[in-house]
Structure formats: structure tokens, C-alpha cells
CHARMM-style PDB file with segment names, atoms N, HN, CA, C and O in Angstrom:
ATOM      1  N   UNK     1      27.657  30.598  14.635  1.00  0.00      PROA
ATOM      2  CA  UNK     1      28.743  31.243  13.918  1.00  0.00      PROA
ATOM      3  C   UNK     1      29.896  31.445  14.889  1.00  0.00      PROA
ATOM      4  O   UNK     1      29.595  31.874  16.003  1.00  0.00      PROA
ATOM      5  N   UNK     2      31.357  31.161  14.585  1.00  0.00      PROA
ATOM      6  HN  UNK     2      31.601  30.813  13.681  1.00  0.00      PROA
ATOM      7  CA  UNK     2      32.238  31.099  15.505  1.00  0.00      PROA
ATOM      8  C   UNK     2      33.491  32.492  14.369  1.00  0.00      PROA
ATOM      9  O   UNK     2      33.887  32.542  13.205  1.00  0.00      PROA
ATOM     10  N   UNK     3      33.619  33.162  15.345  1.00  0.00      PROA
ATOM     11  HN  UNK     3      33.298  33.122  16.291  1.00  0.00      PROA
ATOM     12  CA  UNK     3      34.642  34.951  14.856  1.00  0.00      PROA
ATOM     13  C   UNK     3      36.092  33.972  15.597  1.00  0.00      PROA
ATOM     14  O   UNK     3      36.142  33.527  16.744  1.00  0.00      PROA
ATOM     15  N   UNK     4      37.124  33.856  14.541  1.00  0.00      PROA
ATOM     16  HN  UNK     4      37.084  34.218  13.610  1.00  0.00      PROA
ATOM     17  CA  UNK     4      38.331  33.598  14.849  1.00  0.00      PROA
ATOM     18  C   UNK     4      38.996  34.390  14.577  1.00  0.00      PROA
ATOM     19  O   UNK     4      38.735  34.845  13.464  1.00  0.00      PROA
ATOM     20  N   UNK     5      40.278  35.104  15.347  1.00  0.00      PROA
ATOM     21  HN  UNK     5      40.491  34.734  16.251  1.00  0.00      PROA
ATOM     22  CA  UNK     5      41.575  35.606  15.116  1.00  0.00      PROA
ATOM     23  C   UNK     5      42.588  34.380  13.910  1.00  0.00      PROA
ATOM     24  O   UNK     5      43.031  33.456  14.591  1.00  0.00      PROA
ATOM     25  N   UNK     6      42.951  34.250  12.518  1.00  0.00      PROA
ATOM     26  HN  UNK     6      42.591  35.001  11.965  1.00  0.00      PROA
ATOM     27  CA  UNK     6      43.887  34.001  12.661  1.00  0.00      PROA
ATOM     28  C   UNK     6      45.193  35.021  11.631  1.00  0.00      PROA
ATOM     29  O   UNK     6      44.992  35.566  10.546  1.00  0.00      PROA
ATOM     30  N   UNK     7      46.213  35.002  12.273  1.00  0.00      PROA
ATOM     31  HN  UNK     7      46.376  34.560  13.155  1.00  0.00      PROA
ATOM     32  CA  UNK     7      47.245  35.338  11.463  1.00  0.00      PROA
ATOM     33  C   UNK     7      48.183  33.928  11.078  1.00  0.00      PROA
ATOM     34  O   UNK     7      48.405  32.985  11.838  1.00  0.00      PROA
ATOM     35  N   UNK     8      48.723  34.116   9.464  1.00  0.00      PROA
ATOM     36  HN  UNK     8      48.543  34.882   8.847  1.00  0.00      PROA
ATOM     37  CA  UNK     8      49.612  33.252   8.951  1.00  0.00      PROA
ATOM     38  C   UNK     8      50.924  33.969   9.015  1.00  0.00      PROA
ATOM     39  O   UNK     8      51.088  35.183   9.133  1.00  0.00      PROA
ATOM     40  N   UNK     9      51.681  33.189   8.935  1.00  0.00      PROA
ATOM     41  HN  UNK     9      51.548  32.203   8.839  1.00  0.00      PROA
ATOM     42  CA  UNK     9      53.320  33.712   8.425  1.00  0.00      PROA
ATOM     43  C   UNK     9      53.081  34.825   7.239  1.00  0.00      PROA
ATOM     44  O   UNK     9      52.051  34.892   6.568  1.00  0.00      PROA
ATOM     45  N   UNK    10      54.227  35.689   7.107  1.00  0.00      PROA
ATOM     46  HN  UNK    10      55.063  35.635   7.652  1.00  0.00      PROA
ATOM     47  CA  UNK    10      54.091  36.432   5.552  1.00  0.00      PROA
ATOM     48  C   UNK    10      53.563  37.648   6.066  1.00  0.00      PROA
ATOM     49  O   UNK    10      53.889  38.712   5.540  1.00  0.00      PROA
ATOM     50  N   UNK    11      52.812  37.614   6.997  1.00  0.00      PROA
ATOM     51  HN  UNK    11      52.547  36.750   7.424  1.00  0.00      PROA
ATOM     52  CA  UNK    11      51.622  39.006   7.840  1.00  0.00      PROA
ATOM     53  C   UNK    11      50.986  39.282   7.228  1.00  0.00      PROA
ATOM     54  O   UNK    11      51.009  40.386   6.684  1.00  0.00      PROA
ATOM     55  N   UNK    12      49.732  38.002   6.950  1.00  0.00      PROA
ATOM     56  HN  UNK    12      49.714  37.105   7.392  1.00  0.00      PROA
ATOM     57  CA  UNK    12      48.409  38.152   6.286  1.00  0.00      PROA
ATOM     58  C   UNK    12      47.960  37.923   7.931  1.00  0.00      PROA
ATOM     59  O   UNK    12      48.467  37.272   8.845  1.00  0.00      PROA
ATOM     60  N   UNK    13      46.909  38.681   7.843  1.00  0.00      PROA
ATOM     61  HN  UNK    13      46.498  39.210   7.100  1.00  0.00      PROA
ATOM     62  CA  UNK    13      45.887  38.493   9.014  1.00  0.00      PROA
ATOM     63  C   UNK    13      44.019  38.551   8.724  1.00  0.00      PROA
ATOM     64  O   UNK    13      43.415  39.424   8.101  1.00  0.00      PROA
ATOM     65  N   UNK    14      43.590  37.652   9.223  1.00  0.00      PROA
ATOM     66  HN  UNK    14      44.080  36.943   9.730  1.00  0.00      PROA
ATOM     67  CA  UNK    14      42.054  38.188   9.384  1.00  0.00      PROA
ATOM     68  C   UNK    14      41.019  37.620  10.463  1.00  0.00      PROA
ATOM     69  O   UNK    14      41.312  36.885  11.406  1.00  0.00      PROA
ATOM     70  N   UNK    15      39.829  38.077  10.157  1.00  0.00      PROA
ATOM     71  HN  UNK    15      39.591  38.675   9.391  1.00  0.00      PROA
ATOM     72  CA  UNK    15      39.059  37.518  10.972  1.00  0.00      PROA
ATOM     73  C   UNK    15      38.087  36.523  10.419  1.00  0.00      PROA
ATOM     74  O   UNK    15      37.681  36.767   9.283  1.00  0.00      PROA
ATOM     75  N   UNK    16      37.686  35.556  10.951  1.00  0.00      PROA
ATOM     76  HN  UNK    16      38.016  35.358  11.874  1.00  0.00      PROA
ATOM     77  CA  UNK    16      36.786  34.564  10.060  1.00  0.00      PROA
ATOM     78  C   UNK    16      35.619  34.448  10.501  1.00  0.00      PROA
ATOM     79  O   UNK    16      35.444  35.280  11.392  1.00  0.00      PROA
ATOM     80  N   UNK    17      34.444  33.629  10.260  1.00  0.00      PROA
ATOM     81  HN  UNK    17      34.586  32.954   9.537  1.00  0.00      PROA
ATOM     82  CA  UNK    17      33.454  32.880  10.602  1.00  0.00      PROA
ATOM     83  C   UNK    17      33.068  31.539   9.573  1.00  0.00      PROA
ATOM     84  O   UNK    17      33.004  31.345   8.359  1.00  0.00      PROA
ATOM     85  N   UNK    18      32.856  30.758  10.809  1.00  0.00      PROA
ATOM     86  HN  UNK    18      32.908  30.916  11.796  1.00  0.00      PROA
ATOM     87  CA  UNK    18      32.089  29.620   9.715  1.00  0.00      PROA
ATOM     88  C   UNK    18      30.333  30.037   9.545  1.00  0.00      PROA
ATOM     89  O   UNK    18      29.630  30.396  10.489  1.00  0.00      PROA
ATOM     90  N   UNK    19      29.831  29.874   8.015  1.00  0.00      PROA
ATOM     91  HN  UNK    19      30.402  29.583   7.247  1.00  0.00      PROA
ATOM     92  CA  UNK    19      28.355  29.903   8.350  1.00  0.00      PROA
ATOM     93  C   UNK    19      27.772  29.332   7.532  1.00  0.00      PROA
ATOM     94  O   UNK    19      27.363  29.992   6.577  1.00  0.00      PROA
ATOM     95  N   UNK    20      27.650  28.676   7.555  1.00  0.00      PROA
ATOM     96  HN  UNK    20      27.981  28.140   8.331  1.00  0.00      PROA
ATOM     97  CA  UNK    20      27.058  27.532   7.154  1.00  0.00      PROA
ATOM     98  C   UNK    20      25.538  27.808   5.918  1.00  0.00      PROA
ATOM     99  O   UNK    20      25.242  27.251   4.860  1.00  0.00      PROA
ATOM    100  N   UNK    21      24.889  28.910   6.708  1.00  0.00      PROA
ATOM    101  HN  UNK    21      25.129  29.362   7.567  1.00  0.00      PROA
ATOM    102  CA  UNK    21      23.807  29.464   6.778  1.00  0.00      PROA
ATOM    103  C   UNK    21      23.340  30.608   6.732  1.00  0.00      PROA
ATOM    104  O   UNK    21      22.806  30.961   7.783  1.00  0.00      PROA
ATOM    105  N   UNK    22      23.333  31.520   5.699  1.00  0.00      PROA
ATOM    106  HN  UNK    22      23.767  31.233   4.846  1.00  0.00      PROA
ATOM    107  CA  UNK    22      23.612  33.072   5.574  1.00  0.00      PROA
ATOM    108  C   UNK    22      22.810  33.674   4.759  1.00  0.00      PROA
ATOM    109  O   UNK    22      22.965  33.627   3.539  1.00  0.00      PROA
ATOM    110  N   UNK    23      21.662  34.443   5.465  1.00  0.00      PROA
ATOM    111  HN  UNK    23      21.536  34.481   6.456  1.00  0.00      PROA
ATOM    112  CA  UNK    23      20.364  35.207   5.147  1.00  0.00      PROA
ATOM    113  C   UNK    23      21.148  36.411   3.778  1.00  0.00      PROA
ATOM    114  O   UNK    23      22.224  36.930   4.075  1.00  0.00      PROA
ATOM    115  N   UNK    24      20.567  36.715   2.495  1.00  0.00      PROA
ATOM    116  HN  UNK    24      19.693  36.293   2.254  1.00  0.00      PROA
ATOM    117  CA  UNK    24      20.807  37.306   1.624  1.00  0.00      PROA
ATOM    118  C   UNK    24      21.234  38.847   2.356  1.00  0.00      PROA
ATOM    119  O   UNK    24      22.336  39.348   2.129  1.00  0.00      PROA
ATOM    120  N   UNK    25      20.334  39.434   3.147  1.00  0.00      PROA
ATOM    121  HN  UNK    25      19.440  39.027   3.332  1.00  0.00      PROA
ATOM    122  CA  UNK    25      20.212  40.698   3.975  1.00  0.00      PROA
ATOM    123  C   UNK    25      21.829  40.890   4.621  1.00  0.00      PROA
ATOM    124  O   UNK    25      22.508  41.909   4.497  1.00  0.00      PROA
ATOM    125  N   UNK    26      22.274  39.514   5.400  1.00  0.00      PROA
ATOM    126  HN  UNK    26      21.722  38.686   5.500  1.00  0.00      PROA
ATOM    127  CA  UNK    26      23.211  39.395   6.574  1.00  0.00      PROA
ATOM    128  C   UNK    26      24.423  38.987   5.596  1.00  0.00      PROA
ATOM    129  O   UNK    26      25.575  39.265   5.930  1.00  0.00      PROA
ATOM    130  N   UNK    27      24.243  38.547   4.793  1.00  0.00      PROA
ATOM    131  HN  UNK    27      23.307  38.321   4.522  1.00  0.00      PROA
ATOM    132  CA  UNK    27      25.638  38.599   3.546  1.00  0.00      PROA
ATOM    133  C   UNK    27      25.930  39.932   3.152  1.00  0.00      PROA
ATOM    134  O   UNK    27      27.062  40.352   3.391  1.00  0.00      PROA
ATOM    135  N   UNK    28      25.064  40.704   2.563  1.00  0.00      PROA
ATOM    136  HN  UNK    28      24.145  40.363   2.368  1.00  0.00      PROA
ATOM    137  CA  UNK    28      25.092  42.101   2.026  1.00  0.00      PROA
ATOM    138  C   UNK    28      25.474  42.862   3.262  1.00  0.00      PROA
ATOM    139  O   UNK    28      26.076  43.907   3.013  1.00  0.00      PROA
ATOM    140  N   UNK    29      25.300  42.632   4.382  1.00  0.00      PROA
ATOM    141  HN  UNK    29      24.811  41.783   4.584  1.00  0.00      PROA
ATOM    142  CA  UNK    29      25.666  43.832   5.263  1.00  0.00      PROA
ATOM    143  C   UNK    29      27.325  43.562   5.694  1.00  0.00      PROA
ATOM    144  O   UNK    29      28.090  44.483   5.981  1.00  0.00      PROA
ATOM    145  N   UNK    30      27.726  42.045   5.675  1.00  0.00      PROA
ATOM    146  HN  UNK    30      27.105  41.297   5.442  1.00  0.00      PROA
ATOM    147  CA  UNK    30      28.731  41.418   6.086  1.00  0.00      PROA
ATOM    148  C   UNK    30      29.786  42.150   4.818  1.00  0.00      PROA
ATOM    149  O   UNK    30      30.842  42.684   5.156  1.00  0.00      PROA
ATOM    150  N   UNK    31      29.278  42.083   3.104  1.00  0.00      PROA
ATOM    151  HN  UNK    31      28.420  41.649   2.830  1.00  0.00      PROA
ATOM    152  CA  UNK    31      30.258  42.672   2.339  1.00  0.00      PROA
ATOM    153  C   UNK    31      30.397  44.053   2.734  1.00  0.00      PROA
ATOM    154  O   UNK    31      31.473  44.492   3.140  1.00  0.00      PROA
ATOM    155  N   UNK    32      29.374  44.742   2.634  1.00  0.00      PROA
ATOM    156  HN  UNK    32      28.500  44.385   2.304  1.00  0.00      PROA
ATOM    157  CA  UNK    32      29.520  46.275   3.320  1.00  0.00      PROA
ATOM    158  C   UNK    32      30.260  46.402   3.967  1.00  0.00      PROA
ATOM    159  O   UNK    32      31.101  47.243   3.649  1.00  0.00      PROA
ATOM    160  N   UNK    33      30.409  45.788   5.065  1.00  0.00      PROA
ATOM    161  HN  UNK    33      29.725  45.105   5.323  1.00  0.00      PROA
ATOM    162  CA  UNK    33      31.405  45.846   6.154  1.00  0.00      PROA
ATOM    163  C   UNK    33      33.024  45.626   5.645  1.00  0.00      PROA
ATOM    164  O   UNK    33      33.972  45.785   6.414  1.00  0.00      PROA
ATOM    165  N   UNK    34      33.105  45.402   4.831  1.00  0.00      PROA
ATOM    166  HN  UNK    34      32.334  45.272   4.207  1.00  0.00      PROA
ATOM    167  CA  UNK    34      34.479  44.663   3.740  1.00  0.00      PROA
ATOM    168  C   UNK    34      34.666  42.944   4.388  1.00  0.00      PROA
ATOM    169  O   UNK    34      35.778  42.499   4.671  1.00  0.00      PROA
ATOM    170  N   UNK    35      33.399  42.140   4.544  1.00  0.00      PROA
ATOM    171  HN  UNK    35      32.495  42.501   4.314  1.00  0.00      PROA
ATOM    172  CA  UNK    35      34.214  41.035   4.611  1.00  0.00      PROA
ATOM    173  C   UNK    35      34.016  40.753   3.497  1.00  0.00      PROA
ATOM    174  O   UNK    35      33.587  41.579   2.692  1.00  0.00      PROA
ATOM    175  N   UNK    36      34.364  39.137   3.097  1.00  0.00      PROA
ATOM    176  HN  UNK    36      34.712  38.466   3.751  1.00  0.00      PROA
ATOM    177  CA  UNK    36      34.649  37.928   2.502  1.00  0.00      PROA
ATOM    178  C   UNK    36      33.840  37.174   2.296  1.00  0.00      PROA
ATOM    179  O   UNK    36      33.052  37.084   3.237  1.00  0.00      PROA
ATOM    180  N   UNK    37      33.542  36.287   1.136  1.00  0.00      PROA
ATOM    181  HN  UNK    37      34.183  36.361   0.372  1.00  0.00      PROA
ATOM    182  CA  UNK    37      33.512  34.843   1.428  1.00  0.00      PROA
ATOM    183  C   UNK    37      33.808  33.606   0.214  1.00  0.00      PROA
ATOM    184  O   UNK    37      33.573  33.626  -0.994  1.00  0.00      PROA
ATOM    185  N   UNK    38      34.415  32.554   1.077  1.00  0.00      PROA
ATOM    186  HN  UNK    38      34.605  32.538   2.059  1.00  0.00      PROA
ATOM    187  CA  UNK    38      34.926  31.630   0.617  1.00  0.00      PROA
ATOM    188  C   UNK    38      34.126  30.515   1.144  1.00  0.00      PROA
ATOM    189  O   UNK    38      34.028  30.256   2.344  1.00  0.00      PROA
ATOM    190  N   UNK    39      33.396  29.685  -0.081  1.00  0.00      PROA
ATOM    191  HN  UNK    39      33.475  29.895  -1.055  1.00  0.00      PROA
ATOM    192  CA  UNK    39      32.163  28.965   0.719  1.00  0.00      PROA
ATOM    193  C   UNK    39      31.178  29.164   1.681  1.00  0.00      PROA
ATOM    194  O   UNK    39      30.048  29.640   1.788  1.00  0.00      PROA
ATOM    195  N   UNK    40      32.038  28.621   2.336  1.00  0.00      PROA
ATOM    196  HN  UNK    40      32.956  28.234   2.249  1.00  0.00      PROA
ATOM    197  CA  UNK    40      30.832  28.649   4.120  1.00  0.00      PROA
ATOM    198  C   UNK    40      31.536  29.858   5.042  1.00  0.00      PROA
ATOM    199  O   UNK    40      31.092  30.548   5.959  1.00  0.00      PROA
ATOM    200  N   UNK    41      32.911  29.793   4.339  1.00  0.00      PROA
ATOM    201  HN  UNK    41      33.272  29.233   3.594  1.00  0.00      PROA
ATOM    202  CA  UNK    41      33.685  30.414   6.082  1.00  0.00      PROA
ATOM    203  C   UNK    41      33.740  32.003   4.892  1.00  0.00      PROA
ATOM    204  O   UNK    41      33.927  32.074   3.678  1.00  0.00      PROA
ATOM    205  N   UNK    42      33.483  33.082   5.945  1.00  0.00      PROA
ATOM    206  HN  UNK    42      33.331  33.024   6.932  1.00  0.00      PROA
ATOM    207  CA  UNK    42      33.534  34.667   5.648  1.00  0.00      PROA
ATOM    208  C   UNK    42      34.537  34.950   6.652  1.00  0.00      PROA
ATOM    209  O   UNK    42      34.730  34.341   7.704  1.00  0.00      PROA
ATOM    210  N   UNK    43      35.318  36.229   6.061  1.00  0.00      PROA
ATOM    211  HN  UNK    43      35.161  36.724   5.206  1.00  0.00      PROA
ATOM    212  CA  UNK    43      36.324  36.095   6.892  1.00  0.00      PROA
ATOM    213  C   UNK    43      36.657  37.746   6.400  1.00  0.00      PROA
ATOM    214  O   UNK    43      36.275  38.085   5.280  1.00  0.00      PROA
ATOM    215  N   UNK    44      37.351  38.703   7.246  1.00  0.00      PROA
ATOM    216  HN  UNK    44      37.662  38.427   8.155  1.00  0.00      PROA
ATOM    217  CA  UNK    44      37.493  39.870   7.340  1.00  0.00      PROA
ATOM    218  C   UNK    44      38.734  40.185   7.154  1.00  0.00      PROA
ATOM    219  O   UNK    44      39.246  39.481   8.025  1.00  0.00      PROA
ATOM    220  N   UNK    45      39.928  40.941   6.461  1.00  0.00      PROA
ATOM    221  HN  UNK    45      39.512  41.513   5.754  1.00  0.00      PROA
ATOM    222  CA  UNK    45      40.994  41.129   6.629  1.00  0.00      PROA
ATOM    223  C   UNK    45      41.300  42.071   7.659  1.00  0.00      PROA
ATOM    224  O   UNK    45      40.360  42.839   7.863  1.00  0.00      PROA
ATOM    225  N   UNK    46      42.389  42.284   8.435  1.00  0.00      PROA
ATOM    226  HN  UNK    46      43.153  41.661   8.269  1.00  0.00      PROA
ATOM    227  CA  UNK    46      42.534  42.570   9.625  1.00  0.00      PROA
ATOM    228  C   UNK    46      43.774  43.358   9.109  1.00  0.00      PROA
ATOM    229  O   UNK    46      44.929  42.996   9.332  1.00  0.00      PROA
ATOM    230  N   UNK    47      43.442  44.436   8.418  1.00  0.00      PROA
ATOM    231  HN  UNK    47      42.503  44.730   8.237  1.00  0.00      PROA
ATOM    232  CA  UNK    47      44.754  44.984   8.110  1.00  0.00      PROA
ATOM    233  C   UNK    47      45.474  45.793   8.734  1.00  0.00      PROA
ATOM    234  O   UNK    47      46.563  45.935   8.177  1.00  0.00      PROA
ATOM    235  N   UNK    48      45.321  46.531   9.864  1.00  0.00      PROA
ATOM    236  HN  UNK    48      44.437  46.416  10.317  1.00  0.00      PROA
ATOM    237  CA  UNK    48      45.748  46.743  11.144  1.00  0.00      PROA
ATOM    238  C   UNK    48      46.668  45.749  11.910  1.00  0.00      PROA
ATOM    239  O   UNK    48      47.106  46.039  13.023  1.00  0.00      PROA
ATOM    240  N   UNK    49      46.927  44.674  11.348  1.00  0.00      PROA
ATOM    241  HN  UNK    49      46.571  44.438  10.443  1.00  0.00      PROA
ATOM    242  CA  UNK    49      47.990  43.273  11.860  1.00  0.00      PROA
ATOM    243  C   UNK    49      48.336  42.774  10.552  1.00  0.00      PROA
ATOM    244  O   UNK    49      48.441  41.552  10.448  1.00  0.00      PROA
ATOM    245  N   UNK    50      48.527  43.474   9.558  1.00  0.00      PROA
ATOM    246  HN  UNK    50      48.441  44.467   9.643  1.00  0.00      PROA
ATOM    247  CA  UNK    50      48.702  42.627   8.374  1.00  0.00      PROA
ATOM    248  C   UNK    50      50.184  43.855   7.487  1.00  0.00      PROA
ATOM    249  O   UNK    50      50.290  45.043   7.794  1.00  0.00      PROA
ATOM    250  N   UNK    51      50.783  43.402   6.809  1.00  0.00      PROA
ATOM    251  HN  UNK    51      50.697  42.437   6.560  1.00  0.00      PROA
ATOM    252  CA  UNK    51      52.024  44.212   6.379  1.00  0.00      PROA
ATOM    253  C   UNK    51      51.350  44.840   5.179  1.00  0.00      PROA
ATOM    254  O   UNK    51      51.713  45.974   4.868  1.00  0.00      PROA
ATOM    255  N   UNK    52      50.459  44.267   4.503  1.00  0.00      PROA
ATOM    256  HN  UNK    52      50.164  43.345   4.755  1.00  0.00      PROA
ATOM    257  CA  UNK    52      50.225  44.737   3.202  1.00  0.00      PROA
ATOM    258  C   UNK    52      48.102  44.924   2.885  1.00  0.00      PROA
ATOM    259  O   UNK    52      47.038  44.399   3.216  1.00  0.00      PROA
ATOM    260  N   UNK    53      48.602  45.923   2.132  1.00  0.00      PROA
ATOM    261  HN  UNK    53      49.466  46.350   1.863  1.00  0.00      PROA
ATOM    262  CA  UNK    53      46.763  45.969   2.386  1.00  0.00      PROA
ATOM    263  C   UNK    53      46.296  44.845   1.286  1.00  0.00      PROA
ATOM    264  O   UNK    53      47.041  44.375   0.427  1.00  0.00      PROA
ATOM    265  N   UNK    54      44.715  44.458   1.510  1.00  0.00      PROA
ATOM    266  HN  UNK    54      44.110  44.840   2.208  1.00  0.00      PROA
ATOM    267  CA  UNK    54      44.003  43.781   0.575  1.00  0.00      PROA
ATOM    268  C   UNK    54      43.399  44.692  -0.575  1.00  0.00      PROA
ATOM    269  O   UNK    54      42.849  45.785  -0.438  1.00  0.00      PROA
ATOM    270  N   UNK    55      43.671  43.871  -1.919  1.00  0.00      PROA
ATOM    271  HN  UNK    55      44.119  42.983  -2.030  1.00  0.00      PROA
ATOM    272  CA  UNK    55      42.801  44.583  -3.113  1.00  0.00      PROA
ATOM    273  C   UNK    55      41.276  43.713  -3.278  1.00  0.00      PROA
ATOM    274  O   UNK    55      41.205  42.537  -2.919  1.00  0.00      PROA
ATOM    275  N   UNK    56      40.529  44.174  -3.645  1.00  0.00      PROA
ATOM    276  HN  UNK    56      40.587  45.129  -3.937  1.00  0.00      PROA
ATOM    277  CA  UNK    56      39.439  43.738  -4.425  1.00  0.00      PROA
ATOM    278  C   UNK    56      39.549  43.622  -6.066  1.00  0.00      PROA
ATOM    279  O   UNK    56      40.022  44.561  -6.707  1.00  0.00      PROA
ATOM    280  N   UNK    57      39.119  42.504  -6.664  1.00  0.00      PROA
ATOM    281  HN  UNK    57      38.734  41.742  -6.143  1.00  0.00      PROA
ATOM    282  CA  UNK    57      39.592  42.687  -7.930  1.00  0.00      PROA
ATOM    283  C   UNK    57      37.915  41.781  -8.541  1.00  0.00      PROA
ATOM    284  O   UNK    57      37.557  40.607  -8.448  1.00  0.00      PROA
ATOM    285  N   UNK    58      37.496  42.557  -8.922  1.00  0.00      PROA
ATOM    286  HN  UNK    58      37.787  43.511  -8.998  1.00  0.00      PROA
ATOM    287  CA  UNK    58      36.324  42.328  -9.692  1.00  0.00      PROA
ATOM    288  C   UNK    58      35.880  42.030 -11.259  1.00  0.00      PROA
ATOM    289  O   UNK    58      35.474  42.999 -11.900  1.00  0.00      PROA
ATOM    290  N   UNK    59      35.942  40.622 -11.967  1.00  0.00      PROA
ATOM    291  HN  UNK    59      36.273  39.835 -11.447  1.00  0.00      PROA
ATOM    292  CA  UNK    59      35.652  40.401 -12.370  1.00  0.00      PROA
ATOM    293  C   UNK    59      34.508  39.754 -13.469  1.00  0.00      PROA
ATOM    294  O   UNK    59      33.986  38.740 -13.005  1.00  0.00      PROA
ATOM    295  N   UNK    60      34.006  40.135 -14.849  1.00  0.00      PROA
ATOM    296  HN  UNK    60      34.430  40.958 -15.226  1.00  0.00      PROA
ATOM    297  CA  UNK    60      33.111  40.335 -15.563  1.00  0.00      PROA
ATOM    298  C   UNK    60      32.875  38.649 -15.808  1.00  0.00      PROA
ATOM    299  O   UNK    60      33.260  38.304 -16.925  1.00  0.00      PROA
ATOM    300  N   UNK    61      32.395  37.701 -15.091  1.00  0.00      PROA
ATOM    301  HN  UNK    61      32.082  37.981 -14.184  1.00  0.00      PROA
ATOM    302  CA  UNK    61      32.597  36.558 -16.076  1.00  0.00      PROA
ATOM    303  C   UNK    61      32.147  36.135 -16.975  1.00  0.00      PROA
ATOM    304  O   UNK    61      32.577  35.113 -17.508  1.00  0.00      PROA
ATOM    305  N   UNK    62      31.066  36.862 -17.433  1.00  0.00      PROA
ATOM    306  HN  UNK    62      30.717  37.693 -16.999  1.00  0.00      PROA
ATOM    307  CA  UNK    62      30.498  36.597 -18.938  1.00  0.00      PROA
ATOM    308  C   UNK    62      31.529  37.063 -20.489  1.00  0.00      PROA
ATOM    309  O   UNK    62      31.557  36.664 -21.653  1.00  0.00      PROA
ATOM    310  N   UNK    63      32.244  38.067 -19.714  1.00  0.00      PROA
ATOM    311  HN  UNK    63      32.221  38.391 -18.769  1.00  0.00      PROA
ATOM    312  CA  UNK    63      33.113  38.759 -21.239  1.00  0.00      PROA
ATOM    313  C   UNK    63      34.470  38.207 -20.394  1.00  0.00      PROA
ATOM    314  O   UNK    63      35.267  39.134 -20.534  1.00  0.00      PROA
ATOM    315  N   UNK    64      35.252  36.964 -19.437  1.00  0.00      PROA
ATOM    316  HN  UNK    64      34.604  36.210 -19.324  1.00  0.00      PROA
ATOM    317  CA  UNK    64      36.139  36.717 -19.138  1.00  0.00      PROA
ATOM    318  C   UNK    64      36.628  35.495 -20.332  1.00  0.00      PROA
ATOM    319  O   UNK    64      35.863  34.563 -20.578  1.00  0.00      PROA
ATOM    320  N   UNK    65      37.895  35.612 -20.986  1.00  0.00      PROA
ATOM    321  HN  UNK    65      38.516  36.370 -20.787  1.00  0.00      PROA
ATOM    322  CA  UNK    65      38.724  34.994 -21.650  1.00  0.00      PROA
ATOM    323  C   UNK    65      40.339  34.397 -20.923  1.00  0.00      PROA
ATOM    324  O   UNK    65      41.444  34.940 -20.925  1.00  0.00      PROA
ATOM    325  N   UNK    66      39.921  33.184 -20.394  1.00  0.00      PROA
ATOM    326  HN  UNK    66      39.024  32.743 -20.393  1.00  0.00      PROA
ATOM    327  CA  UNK    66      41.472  32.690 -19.645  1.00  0.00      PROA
ATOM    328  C   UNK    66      42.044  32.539 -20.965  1.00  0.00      PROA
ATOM    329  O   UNK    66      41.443  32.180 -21.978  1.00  0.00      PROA
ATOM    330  N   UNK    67      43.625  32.939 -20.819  1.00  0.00      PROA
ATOM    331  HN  UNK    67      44.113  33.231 -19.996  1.00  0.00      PROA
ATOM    332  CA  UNK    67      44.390  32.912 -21.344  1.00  0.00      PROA
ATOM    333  C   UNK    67      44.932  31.365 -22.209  1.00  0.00      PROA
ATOM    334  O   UNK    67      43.897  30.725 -22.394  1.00  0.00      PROA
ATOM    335  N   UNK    68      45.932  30.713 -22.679  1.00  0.00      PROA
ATOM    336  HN  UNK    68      46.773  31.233 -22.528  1.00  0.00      PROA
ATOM    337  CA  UNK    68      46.572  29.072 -22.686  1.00  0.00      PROA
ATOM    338  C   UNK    68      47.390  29.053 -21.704  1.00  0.00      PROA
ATOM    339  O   UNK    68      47.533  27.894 -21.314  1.00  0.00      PROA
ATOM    340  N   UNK    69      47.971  29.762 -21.142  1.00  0.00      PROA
ATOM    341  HN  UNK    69      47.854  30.703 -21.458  1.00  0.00      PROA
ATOM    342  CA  UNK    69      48.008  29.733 -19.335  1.00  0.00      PROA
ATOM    343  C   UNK    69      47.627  29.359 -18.191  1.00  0.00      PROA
ATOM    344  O   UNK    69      47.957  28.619 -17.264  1.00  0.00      PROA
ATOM    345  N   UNK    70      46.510  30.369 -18.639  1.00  0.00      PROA
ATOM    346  HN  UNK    70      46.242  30.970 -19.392  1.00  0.00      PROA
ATOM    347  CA  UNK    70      45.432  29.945 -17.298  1.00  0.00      PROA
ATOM    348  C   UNK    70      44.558  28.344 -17.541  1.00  0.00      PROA
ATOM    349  O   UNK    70      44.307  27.493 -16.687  1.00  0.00      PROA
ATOM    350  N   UNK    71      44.189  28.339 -19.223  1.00  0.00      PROA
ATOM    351  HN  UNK    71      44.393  29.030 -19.917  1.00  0.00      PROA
ATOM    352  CA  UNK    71      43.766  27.095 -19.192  1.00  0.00      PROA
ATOM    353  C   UNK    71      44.637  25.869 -18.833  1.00  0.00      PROA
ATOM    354  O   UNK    71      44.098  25.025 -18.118  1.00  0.00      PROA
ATOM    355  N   UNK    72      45.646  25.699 -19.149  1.00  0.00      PROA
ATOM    356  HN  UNK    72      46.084  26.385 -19.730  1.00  0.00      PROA
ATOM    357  CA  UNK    72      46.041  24.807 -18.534  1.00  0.00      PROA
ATOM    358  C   UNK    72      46.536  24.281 -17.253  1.00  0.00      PROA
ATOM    359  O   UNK    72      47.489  24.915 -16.799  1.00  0.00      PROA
ATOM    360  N   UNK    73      46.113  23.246 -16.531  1.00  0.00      PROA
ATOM    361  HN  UNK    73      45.339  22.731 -16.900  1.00  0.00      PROA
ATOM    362  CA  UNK    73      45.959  22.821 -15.443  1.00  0.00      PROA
ATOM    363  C   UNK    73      47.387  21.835 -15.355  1.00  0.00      PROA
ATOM    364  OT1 UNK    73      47.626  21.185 -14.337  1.00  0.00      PROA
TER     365      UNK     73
END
């Protein structure tokens, strides 16, 4: 597992890891902690270097209805 610093333009910041490989136990403690994940790579917001805080936004997807908006691609 490799912990990167990166910041983008805009002053989003976080911390990442790639893992390829991630025990159910070591995921759950990783969200606890407030990270992330996107595929393989988990990644931490670093809002202490960042202009704006992160939301969590939790969605139902069994009772979710996209809009003719959202459906279209």
C-alpha cells in the first residue's frame, strides 16, 4: 500500500492509497477513520490544506429514481 500527498488546483487536497487488496475489518476501520474509496485507490480528505470541507451524501439505491437528466448520457 503506497499513502500519497496529493493536492489539485481549486484547494481540494487528500491523502490516498492504492489497495488493491482490502480485508472487510481494515476497510471498516479505514471508513471510521473518514476515508474513501474509489475502486482500488482509498484516499482521505485532508481538509486542513483544502479551502472547503467534504460532505458525505448517502444514498438509498433501491428507492433511487434518476431523473430525464440524469438519465441521459
Amino acid at each position: 500500500m503506497w499513502i500519497l500527498r496529493h493536492k489539485k488546483e481549486g484547494g481540494r487536497a487528500s491523502y490516498g492509497a492504492v489497495t488493491p487488496v482490502l480485508t472487510c475489518p481494515d476497510y471498516q476501520d479505514m471508513i471510521d477513520r473518514g476515508w474513501r474509496r474509489s475502486g482500488d485507490y482509498c484516499y482521505q480528505p485532508a481538509n486542513d490544506l483544502a479551502c472547503c470541507p467534504n460532505y458525505t451524501i448517502r444514498l438509498d439505491t433501491q428507492k433511487f429514481q434518476p431523473s430525464a437528466s440524469q438519465n441521459s448520457r
